[in-house]
N, C-alpha and C positions, 0 to 999 in steps of 0.2 A: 416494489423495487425502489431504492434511492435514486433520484435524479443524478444525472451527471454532476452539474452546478453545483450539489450538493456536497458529492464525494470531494469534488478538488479542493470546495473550502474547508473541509474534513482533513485532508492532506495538508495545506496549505497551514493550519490550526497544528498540524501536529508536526510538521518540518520546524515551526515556529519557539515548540517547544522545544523541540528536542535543542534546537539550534544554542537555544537560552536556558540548557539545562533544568530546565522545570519540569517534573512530571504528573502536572494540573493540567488537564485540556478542555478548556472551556467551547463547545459546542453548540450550538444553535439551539437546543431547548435540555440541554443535560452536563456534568462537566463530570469527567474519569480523569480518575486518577491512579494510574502505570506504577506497578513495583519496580521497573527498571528502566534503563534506557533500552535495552532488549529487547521489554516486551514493548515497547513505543518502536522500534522498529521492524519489530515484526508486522505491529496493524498497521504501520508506515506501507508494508510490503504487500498485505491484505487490501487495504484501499487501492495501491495503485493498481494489484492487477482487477481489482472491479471496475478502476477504471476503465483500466485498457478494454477490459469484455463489454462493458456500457459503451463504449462508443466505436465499438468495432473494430480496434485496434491490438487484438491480443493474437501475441505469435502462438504458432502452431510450433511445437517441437517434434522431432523426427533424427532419430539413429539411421547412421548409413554405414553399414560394411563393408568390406572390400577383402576378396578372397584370393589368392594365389595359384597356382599349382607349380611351384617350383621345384 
């Protein structure tokens, strides 16, 4: 499993890009490079929630209904 430390500067490398429309992300021992800004934000969205699940932080989601008898 990727270390925490890891993922953020992964995020952080790739906010970077995206910020300065580049889609080169140069990484700690590899560099991708994104057909889109898209697809940079979708692994934008992939990293954080590993974030969130590595450090214990990921919401639980949950539907709540509400019934009548009027």
């Amino acid at each position: 499993m990727i270390q925490l430390t890891e993922l953020q500067s992964m995020r952080d490398e790739l906010q970077r890009a995206i910020f300065s429309g580049t889609r080169r992300v140069q990484f700690t021992d590899r560099a991708v490079e994104y057909n889109s800004v898209d697809d940079m934000r979708k692994a934008l969205a992939d990293i954080n929630s590993a974030i969130a699940k590595t450090s214990g932080t990921a919401s639980s989601s949950f539907s709540l209904a509400m019934h009548s008898r009027d």
